[in-house]
C-alpha positions as CSV (number, residue, x, y, z in Angstrom):
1,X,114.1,108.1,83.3
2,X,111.3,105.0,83.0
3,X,108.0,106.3,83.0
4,X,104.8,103.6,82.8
5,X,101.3,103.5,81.3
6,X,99.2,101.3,83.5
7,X,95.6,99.9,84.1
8,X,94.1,99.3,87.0
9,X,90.9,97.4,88.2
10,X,89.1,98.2,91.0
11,X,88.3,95.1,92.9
12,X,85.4,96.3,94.4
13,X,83.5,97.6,91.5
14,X,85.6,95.9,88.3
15,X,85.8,99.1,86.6
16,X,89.1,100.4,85.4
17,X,91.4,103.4,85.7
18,X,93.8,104.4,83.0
19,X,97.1,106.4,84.4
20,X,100.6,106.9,84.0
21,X,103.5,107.8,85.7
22,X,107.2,107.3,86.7
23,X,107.1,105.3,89.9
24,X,104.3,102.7,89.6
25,X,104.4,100.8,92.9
26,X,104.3,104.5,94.4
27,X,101.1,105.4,92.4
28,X,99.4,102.3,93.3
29,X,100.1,102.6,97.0
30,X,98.4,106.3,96.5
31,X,95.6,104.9,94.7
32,X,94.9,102.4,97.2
33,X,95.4,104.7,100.6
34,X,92.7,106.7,99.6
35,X,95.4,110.0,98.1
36,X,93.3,110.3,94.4
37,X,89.5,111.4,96.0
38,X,88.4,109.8,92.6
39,X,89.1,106.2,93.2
40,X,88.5,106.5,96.7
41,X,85.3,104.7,96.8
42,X,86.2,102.2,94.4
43,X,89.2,100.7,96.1
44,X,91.1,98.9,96.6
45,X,92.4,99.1,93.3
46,X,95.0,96.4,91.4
47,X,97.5,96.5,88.4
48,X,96.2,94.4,85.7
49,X,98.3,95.9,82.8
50,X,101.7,98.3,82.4
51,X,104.0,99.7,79.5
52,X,107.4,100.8,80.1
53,X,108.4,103.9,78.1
54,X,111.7,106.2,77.7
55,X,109.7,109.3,78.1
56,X,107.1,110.8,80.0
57,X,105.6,112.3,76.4
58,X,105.5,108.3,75.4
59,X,103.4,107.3,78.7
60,X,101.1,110.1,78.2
61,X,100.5,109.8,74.5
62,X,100.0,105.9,74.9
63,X,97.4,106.8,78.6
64,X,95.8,109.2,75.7
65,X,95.2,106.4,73.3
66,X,94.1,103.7,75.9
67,X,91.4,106.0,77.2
68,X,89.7,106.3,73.5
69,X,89.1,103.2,73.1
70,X,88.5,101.9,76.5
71,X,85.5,99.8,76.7
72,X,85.8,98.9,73.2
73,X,87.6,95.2,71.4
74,X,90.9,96.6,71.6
75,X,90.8,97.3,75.4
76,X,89.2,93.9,76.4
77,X,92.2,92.3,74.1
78,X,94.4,94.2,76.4
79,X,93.2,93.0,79.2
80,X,92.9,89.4,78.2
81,X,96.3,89.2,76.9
82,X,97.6,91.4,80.1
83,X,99.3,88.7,82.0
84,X,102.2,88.7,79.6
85,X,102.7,91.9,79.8
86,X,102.9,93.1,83.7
């Protein structure tokens, strides 16, 4: 099974969310109806950035790794260099 790492800004707000999961078009459409109480506020939300993995252990591990550093050089370069890799 695929499983995904992915980013995504809220376009009300600009800030971003860090997740993963197997079914990404799913997730977003949960994110954006209001299902995570968290990001409710702060939608609607959008994919700015994914990673495809063979494992959900891989997804997790890389979600892990983007969330300490977010904020940071190596996120904005991410970000900036995202359109490439959606």
């Amino acid at each position: 099974m695929t499983y995904f790492t992915y980013i995504l800004q809220s376009k009300k707000d600009n800030r971003y969310y860090i997740g993963s999961t197997s079914d990404i078009d799913r997730r977003l459409k949960e994110h954006n109806s209001g299902k995570t109480k968290s990001l409710r506020h702060r939608r609607p939300m959008e994919l700015v950035y994914s990673e495809e993995y063979g494992s959900r252990e891989l997804a997790e591990a890389r979600e892990k790794q983007i969330k300490s550093y977010k904020g940071g050089n190596a996120f904005k370069n991410m970000i900036l260099g995202s359109s490439s890799r959606q």
